[in-house]
TORPA-565470 format. One record per residue: residue in three letters; y, x, z of N, C-alpha, C, O in turn. Coordinates in steps of 0.001 Angstrom, whole numbers, plus 500000, padded with zeros to 6 digits. Example, Ala and Ser with C-alpha at 12.3 -4.5 7.8 and 13.67 -1.06 7.14 Angstrom:
% TORPA-565470
ALA494310513190507800495500512300507800496700513200507800496681514236508465SER497750512850507080498940513670507140500030512900507870501138513409508039
% end
This chain:
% TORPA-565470
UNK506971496829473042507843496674474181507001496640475460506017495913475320UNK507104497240476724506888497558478161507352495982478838508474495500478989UNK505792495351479211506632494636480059506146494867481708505063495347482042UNK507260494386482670507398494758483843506404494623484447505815493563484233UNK505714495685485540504204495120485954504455494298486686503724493325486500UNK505438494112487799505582492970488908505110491248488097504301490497488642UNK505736490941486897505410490332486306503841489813486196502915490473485724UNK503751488306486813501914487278486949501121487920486035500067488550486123UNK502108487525484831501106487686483342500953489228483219499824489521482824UNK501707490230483428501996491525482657500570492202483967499586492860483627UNK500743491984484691499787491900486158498069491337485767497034491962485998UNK498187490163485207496557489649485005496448490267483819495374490855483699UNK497159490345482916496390491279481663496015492791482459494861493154482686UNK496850493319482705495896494735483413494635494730484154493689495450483835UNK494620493834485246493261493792485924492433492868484799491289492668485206UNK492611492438483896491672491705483196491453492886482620490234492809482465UNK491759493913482197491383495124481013490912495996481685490217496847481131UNK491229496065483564490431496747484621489098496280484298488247496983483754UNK488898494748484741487571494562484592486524494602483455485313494792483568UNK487386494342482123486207494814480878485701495981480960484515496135480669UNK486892497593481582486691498780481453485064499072482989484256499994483110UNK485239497998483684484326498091484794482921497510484314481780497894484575UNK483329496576483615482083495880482548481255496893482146480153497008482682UNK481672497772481141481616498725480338480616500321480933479769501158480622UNK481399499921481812481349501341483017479492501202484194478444501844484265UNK479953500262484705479091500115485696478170498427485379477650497950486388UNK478040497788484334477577496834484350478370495344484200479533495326484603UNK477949494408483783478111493029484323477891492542485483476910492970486090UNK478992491213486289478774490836487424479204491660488533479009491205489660UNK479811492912488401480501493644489375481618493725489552482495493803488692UNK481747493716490827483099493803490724484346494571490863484091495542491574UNK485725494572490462486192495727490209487120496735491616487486496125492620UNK487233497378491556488125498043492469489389498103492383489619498770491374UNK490314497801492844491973498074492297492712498458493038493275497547493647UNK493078499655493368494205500181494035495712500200493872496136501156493222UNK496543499399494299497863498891494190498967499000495338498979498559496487UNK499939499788494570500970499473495497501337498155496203501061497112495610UNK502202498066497961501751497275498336502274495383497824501787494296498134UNK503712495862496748504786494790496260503256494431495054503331493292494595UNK502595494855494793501685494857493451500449493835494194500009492837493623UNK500155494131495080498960494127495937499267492667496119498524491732495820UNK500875492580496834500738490903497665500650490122495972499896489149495940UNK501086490344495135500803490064493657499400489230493356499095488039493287UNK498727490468493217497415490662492717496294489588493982495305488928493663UNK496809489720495201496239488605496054496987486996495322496239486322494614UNK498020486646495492498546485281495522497738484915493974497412483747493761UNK497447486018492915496566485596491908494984485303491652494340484510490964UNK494765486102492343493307486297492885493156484407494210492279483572494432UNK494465484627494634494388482828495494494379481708494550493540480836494777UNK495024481583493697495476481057493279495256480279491582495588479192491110UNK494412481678490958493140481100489809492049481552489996491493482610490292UNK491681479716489576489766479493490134488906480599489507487766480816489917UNK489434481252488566488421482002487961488540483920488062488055484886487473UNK489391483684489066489784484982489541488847485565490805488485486686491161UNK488640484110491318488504484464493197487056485071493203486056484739492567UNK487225485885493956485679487447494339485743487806493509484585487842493094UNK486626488336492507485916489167491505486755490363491369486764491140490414UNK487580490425492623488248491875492376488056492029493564487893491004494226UNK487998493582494375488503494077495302489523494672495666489399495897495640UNK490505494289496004491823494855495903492109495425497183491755494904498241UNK492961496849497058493101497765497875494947498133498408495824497349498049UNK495069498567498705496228498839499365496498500323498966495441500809499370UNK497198501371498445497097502229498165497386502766499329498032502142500171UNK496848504257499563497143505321500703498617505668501444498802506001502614UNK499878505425500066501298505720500476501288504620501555501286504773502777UNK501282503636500939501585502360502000500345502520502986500785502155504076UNK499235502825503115498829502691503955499177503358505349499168502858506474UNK499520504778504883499848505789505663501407505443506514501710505883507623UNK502275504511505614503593504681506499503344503177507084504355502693507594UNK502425502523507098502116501707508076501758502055509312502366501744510337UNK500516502870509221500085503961510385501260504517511190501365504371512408UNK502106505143510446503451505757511170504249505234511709504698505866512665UNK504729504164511499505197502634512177504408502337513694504905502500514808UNK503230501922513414502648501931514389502534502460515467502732501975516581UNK502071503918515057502679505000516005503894505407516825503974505920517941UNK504933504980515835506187505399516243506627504300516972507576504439517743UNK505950502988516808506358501928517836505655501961519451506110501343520413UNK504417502864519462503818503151520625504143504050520861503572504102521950UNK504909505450520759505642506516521141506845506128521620507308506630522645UNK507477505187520921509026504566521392508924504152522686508135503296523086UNK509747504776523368510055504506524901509234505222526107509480505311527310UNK508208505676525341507300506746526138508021507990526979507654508506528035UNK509111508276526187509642509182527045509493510590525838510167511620525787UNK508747510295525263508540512073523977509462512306523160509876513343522643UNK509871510801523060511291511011521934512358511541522421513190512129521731UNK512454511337524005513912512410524717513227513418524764513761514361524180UNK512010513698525326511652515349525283511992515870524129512770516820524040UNK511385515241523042511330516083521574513184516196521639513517517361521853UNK514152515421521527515417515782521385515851516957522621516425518003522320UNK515559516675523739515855517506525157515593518879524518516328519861524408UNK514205518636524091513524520094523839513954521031522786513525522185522792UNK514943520526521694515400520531520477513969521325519276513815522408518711UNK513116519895519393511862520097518629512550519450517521512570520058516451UNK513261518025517626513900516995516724515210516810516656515531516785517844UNK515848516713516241517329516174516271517373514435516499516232513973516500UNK518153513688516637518120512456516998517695511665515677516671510988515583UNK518600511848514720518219511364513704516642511114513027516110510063512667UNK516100512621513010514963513110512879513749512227513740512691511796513281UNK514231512122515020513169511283516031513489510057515609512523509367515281UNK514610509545515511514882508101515091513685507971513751512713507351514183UNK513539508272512647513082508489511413511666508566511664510942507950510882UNK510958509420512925509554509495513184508933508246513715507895507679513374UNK510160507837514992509791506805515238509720505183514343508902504316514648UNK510618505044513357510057504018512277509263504375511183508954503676510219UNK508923505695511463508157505270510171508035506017508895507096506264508138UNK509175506266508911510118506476507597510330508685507462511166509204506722UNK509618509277508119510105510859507972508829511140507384507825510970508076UNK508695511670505842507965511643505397508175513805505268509261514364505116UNK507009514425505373507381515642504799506273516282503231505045516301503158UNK506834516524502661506091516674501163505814518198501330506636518823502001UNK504918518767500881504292519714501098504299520134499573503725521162499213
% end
């Protein structure tokens, strides 16, 4: 049976089997790398806070998706009100919706 990764336990058994496979890989005493979505991530921190025998021994990462529509947020909160978002609609580069969507964040295009 699959249990849920969000799940403490279903969560420390994986990075515990991260780190034997890092054991294995690159040595003893190192430590591991873990790239996690970001619901996984605040996870994998409050565990890493939270048991004594956890703390420094992972590096935990933020994966690129989330990193990237953070970036876009950002952006789209310093573009907001600038005045580009009526050009881009004025100009019919965007539709409203479309600029609405750039500006939070959220207009993702898949290639």
């Amino acid at each position: 049976m699959t249990a849920p990764a969000h799940e403490y336990q279903t969560l420390l058994t994986v990075i515990k089997q991260a780190e034997e496979i890092n054991t294995v890989v690159v040595g003893p005493n190192r430590k591991v790398v873990i790239t996690l979505d970001m619901a996984l991530y605040e996870r994998a921190k409050k565990l890493e806070m939270l048991l004594e025998d956890c703390k420094e021994k992972w590096v935990l990462h933020i994966g690129e998706f989330h990193t990237v529509l953070c970036a876009l947020r950002v952006i789209g909160s310093t573009v907001e009100g600038s005045g580009i978002d009526d050009a881009w609609i004025t100009a019919d580069i965007y539709g409203p919706v479309t600029t609405r969507k750039i500006l939070e964040g959220k207009h993702e295009k898949i290639c």
